[in-house]
C-alpha positions as CSV (number, residue, x, y, z in Angstrom):
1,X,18.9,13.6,-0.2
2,X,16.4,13.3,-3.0
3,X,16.5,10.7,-5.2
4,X,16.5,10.1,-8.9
5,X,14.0,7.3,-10.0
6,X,11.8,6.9,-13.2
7,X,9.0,6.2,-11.0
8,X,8.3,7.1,-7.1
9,X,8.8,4.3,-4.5
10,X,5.4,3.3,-3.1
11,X,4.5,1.9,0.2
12,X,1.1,1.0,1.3
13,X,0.3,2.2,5.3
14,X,-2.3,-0.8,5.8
15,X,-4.7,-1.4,9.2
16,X,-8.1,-1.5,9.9
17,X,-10.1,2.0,11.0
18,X,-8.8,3.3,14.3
19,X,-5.7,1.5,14.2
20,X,-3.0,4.6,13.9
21,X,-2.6,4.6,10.1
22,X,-3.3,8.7,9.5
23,X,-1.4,9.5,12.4
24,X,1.4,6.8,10.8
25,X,1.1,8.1,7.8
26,X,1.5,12.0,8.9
27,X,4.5,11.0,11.2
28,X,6.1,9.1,8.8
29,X,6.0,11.9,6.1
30,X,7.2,14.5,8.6
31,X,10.5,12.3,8.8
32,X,10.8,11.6,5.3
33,X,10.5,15.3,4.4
34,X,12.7,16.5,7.1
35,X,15.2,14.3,5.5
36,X,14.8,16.3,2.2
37,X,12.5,13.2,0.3
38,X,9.9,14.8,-1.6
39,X,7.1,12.3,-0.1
40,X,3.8,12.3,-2.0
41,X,0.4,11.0,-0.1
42,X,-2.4,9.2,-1.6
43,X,-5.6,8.1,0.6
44,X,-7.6,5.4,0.0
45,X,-11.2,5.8,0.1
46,X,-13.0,2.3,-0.8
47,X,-16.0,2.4,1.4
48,X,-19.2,0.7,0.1
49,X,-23.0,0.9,1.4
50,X,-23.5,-2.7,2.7
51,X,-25.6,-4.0,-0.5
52,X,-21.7,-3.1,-1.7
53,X,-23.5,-0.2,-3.8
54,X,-20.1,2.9,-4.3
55,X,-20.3,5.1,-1.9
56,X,-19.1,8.3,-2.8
57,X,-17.1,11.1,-1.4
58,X,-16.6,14.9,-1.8
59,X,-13.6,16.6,-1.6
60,X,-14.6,20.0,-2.8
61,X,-17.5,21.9,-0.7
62,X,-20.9,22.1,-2.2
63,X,-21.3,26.1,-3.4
64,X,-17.6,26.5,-4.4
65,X,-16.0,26.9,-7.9
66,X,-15.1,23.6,-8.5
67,X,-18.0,22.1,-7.1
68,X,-20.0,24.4,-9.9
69,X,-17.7,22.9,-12.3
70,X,-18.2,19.2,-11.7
71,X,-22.0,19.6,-11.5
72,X,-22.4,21.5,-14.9
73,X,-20.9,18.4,-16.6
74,X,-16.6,19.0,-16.5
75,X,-15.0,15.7,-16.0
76,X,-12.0,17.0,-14.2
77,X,-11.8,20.4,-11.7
78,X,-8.5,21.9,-10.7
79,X,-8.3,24.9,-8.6
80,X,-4.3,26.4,-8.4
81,X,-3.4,29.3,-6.6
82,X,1.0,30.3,-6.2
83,X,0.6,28.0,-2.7
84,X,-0.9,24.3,-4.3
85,X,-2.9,22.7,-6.7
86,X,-5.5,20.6,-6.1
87,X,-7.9,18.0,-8.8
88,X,-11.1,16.0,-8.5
89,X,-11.9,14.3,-11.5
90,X,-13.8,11.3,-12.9
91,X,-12.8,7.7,-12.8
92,X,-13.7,4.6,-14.8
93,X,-11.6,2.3,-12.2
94,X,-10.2,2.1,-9.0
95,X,-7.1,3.1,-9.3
96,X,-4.5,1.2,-7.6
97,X,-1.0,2.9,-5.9
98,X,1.0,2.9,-9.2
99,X,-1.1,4.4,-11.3
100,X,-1.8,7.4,-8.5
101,X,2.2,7.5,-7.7
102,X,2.5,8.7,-11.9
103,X,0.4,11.4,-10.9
104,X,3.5,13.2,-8.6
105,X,6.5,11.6,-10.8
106,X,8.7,14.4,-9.2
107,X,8.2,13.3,-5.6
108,X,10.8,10.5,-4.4
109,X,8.2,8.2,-2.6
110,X,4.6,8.1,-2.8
111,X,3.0,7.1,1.0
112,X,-0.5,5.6,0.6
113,X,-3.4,5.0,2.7
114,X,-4.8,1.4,2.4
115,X,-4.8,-1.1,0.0
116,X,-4.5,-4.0,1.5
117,X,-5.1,-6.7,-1.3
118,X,-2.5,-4.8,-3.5
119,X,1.4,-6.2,-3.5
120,X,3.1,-3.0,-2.7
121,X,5.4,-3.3,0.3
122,X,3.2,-2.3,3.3
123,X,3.3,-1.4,6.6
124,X,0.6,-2.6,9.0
125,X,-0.6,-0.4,12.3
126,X,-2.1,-2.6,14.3
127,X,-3.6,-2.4,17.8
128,X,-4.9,-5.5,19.3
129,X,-6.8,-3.8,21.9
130,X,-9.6,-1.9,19.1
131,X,-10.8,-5.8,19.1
132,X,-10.1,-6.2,15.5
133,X,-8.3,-8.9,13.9
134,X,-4.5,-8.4,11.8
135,X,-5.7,-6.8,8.5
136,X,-2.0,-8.5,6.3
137,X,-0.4,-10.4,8.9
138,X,-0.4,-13.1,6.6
139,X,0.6,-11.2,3.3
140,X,4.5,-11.7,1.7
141,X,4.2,-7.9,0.6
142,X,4.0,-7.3,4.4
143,X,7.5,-5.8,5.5
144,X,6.7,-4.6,9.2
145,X,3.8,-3.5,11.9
146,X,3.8,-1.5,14.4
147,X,2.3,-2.0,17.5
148,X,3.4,-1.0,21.3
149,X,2.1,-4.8,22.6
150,X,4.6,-7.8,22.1
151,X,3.6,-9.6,18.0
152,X,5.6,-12.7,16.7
153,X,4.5,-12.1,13.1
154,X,7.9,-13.1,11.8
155,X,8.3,-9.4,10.7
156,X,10.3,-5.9,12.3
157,X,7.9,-4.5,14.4
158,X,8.0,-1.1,15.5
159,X,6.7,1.2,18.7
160,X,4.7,3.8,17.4
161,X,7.2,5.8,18.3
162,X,9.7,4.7,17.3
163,X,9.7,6.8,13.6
164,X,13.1,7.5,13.1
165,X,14.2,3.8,13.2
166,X,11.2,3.3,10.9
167,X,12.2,5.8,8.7
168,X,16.0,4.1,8.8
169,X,14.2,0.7,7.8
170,X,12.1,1.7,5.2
171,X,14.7,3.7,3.3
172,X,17.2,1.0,3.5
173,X,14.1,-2.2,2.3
174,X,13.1,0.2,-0.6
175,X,17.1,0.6,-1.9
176,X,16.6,4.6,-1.2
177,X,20.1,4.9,1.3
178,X,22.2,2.0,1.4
Protein backbone atom coordinates (compact mmCIF):
# COMPACT_ATOMS: atom_id res chain seq x y z
CA UNK A 1 0.00 0.00 0.00
CA UNK A 2 2.73 2.53 -0.38
CA UNK A 3 2.08 5.70 -1.44
CA UNK A 4 3.28 8.19 -3.95
CA UNK A 5 3.90 11.71 -2.41
CA UNK A 6 6.51 14.50 -3.21
CA UNK A 7 7.15 14.71 0.31
CA UNK A 8 6.50 12.11 3.37
CA UNK A 9 3.52 12.73 5.62
CA UNK A 10 4.66 13.85 9.06
CA UNK A 11 3.06 13.43 12.43
CA UNK A 12 4.49 14.55 15.64
CA UNK A 13 4.07 11.75 18.74
CA UNK A 14 3.93 14.58 21.52
CA UNK A 15 3.78 14.03 25.71
CA UNK A 16 5.80 14.77 28.36
CA UNK A 17 8.81 12.11 29.62
CA UNK A 18 7.20 8.81 30.84
CA UNK A 19 4.01 9.36 29.20
CA UNK A 20 4.08 6.27 26.49
CA UNK A 21 5.40 8.19 23.53
CA UNK A 22 8.50 5.50 22.52
CA UNK A 23 6.42 2.78 23.16
CA UNK A 24 3.61 4.80 20.92
CA UNK A 25 5.90 5.55 18.57
CA UNK A 26 7.31 1.73 18.17
CA UNK A 27 3.72 0.32 18.15
CA UNK A 28 2.50 2.65 15.81
CA UNK A 29 5.27 1.93 13.27
CA UNK A 30 4.90 -1.79 13.64
CA UNK A 31 1.30 -1.26 12.21
CA UNK A 32 2.14 1.06 9.67
CA UNK A 33 4.87 -1.16 8.35
CA UNK A 34 2.86 -4.29 8.59
CA UNK A 35 0.53 -2.51 6.30
CA UNK A 36 3.37 -2.10 3.76
CA UNK A 37 4.03 2.02 4.57
CA UNK A 38 7.52 2.65 4.50
CA UNK A 39 7.39 4.64 7.99
CA UNK A 40 10.49 6.69 8.72
CA UNK A 41 11.32 7.77 12.61
CA UNK A 42 12.87 10.89 13.75
CA UNK A 43 13.56 11.57 17.65
CA UNK A 44 13.69 14.60 19.22
CA UNK A 45 16.38 15.39 21.49
CA UNK A 46 15.94 19.14 22.82
CA UNK A 47 17.19 18.84 26.28
CA UNK A 48 19.03 21.87 27.88
CA UNK A 49 21.14 22.22 31.24
CA UNK A 50 18.86 24.47 33.39
CA UNK A 51 21.02 27.85 32.73
CA UNK A 52 19.34 26.60 29.10
CA UNK A 53 23.10 26.05 27.97
CA UNK A 54 22.70 22.82 24.69
CA UNK A 55 23.10 19.94 26.02
CA UNK A 56 24.53 17.51 23.82
CA UNK A 57 24.16 13.94 22.88
CA UNK A 58 26.15 11.07 21.36
CA UNK A 59 25.00 8.67 19.13
CA UNK A 60 28.15 7.03 18.08
CA UNK A 61 30.38 5.31 21.03
CA UNK A 62 33.55 7.02 22.02
CA UNK A 63 36.66 4.69 20.43
CA UNK A 64 34.67 3.69 17.23
CA UNK A 65 35.31 4.82 13.58
CA UNK A 66 33.00 7.43 13.33
CA UNK A 67 33.61 8.78 16.60
CA UNK A 68 37.48 9.10 15.32
CA UNK A 69 35.98 10.87 12.45
CA UNK A 70 33.98 13.62 14.15
CA UNK A 71 36.76 14.36 16.63
CA UNK A 72 39.57 14.81 13.92
CA UNK A 73 37.41 17.73 12.53
CA UNK A 74 34.76 15.87 9.68
CA UNK A 75 31.46 17.64 9.81
CA UNK A 76 29.43 14.70 8.81
CA UNK A 77 30.23 10.64 9.70
CA UNK A 78 28.30 7.90 7.90
CA UNK A 79 29.02 4.39 8.59
CA UNK A 80 27.02 1.81 5.81
CA UNK A 81 27.30 -1.71 5.83
CA UNK A 82 24.64 -4.15 3.04
CA UNK A 83 22.11 -4.06 6.37
CA UNK A 84 21.74 0.10 7.15
CA UNK A 85 23.25 3.30 7.06
CA UNK A 86 23.58 5.45 9.71
CA UNK A 87 24.83 9.63 9.90
CA UNK A 88 25.80 12.12 12.73
CA UNK A 89 26.60 15.27 11.42
CA UNK A 90 26.84 19.02 12.41
CA UNK A 91 24.02 21.45 12.66
CA UNK A 92 23.64 25.20 12.59
CA UNK A 93 19.82 24.88 13.72
CA UNK A 94 17.32 22.85 15.14
CA UNK A 95 15.92 21.32 12.72
CA UNK A 96 12.27 21.00 12.70
CA UNK A 97 10.05 17.65 11.30
CA UNK A 98 10.02 18.84 7.60
CA UNK A 99 13.32 19.48 7.09
CA UNK A 100 14.36 15.88 8.76
CA UNK A 101 11.31 14.12 6.78
CA UNK A 102 13.50 15.34 3.23
CA UNK A 103 16.09 13.35 4.69
CA UNK A 104 14.04 9.66 3.91
CA UNK A 105 11.99 11.25 0.75
CA UNK A 106 11.36 7.47 -0.20
CA UNK A 107 9.49 6.53 3.04
CA UNK A 108 5.65 7.21 2.92
CA UNK A 109 5.34 8.83 6.43
CA UNK A 110 7.82 10.18 8.67
CA UNK A 111 6.80 9.39 12.64
CA UNK A 112 8.54 11.90 14.99
CA UNK A 113 9.32 12.10 18.54
CA UNK A 114 8.40 15.52 20.14
CA UNK A 115 7.94 18.75 19.00
CA UNK A 116 5.45 20.11 20.63
CA UNK A 117 5.43 23.97 19.56
CA UNK A 118 5.66 22.78 15.87
CA UNK A 119 2.09 22.68 13.71
CA UNK A 120 2.44 19.24 12.38
CA UNK A 121 -0.59 17.17 13.17
CA UNK A 122 0.24 15.43 16.59
CA UNK A 123 -0.69 12.92 18.70
CA UNK A 124 -0.55 13.37 22.37
CA UNK A 125 0.22 10.24 25.00
CA UNK A 126 -0.88 11.35 27.95
CA UNK A 127 -1.14 9.78 31.46
CA UNK A 128 -2.66 11.75 34.12
CA UNK A 129 -1.52 9.58 36.82
CA UNK A 130 2.70 10.59 36.09
CA UNK A 131 1.33 13.93 37.81
CA UNK A 132 2.11 15.95 34.89
CA UNK A 133 0.03 18.45 33.23
CA UNK A 134 -1.52 17.98 29.10
CA UNK A 135 1.66 18.93 27.11
CA UNK A 136 -0.99 20.20 23.56
CA UNK A 137 -4.29 19.77 24.90
CA UNK A 138 -4.91 23.14 23.91
CA UNK A 139 -3.02 23.19 20.38
CA UNK A 140 -5.41 23.13 16.81
CA UNK A 141 -2.57 20.92 15.27
CA UNK A 142 -3.65 18.46 18.03
CA UNK A 143 -5.66 15.59 16.24
CA UNK A 144 -6.03 12.89 19.10
CA UNK A 145 -4.47 11.44 22.68
CA UNK A 146 -4.38 8.53 23.95
CA UNK A 147 -4.91 7.73 27.30
CA UNK A 148 -6.77 4.52 29.12
CA UNK A 149 -8.60 7.18 31.82
CA UNK A 150 -11.87 9.02 30.58
CA UNK A 151 -10.43 12.97 28.69
CA UNK A 152 -13.08 15.44 27.29
CA UNK A 153 -10.46 17.34 25.21
CA UNK A 154 -12.88 17.69 22.36
CA UNK A 155 -10.51 15.35 20.36
CA UNK A 156 -10.63 11.10 19.37
CA UNK A 157 -8.99 9.64 22.13
CA UNK A 158 -7.55 6.30 21.99
CA UNK A 159 -6.64 3.20 24.53
CA UNK A 160 -3.23 2.48 24.30
CA UNK A 161 -4.20 -0.33 22.82
CA UNK A 162 -6.16 0.29 20.75
CA UNK A 163 -3.41 0.71 17.59
CA UNK A 164 -5.15 -0.66 14.91
CA UNK A 165 -8.10 1.82 15.16
CA UNK A 166 -5.29 4.44 15.51
CA UNK A 167 -3.61 3.32 12.64
CA UNK A 168 -7.29 3.43 10.70
CA UNK A 169 -7.60 7.12 11.99
CA UNK A 170 -4.44 8.44 11.21
CA UNK A 171 -4.31 7.09 7.62
CA UNK A 172 -7.70 8.26 6.89
CA UNK A 173 -6.82 12.41 8.79
CA UNK A 174 -3.57 12.41 6.71
CA UNK A 175 -5.63 11.59 3.11
CA UNK A 176 -3.23 8.28 2.93
CA UNK A 177 -6.53 5.54 2.48
CA UNK A 178 -9.70 7.14 1.89
Amino acid sequence: MPVSHADPAILLIVGFSGSGKTRLMTRLIEALASRGLRVGAVKHHGHQTADGERHDFEMDRPGKDTWKYRRAGAKAAVISSRFGIGMVRDADHDHNPAELARLMPDMDIVLAEGWKQSPYPKIEAFRPEIGKPPACREDDSLIAVVCDSPLDWGRPQFKTDAIEALTDFILKKLKMIA
